[in-house]
C-alpha positions as CSV (number, residue, x, y, z in Angstrom):
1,X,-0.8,-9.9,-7.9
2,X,1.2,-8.1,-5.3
3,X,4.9,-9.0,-6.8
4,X,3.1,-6.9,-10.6
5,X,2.5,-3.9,-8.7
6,X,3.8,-1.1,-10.6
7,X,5.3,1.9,-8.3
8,X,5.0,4.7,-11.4
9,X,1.5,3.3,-12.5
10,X,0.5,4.0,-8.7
11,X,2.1,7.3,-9.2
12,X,0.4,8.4,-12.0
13,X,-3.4,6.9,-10.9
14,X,-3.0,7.5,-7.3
15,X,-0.7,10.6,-6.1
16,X,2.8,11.5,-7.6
17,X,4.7,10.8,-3.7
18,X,3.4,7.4,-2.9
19,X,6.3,5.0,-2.4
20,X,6.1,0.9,-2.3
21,X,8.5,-0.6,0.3
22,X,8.8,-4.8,0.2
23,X,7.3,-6.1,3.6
24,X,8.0,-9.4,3.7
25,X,7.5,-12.1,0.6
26,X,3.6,-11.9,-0.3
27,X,3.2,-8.5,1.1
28,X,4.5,-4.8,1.1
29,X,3.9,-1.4,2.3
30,X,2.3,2.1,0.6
31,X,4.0,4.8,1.5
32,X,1.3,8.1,1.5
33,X,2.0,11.8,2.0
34,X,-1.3,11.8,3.9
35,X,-1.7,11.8,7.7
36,X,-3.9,11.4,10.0
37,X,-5.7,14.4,12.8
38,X,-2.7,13.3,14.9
39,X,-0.2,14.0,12.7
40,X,0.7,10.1,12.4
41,X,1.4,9.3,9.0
42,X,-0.9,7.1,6.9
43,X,0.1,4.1,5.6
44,X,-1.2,1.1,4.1
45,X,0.0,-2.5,3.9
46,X,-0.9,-4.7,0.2
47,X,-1.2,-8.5,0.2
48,X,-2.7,-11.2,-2.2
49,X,-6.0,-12.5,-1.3
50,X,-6.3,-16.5,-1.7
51,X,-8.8,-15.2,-5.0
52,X,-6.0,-12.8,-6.5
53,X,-7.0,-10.1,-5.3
54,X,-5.1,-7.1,-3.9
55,X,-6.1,-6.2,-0.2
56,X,-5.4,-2.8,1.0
57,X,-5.8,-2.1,4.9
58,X,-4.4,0.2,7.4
59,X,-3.4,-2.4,9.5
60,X,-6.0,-2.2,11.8
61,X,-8.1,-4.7,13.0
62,X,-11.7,-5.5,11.2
């Protein structure tokens, strides 16, 4: 699922400046314009599930 991810489709559904970046095979980045209190900015890391599924997190722990 993660390697049909569509950058413009995110675009258009989610907000016009996100930007995908390739993590490593299996897994990539999501580039938001939002941040968080801090300042930091927020971004969010896609993988595959082992049930084809797309799993979103903010790489911190469950």
């Amino acid at each position: 699922m993660i390697e049909q991810l569509n950058e413009q489709k995110l675009r258009e559904q989610f907000c016009a400046q996100v930007r995908l970046h390739r993590h490593t095979k299996g897994m990539m980045m999501l580039e938001t314009p939002f941040t968080y209190l801090d300042g930091d900015q927020y971004l969010l890391d896609l993988s595959d599930t082992m049930t084809g599924s797309l799993r979103v997190s903010d790489g911190g722990t469950p």
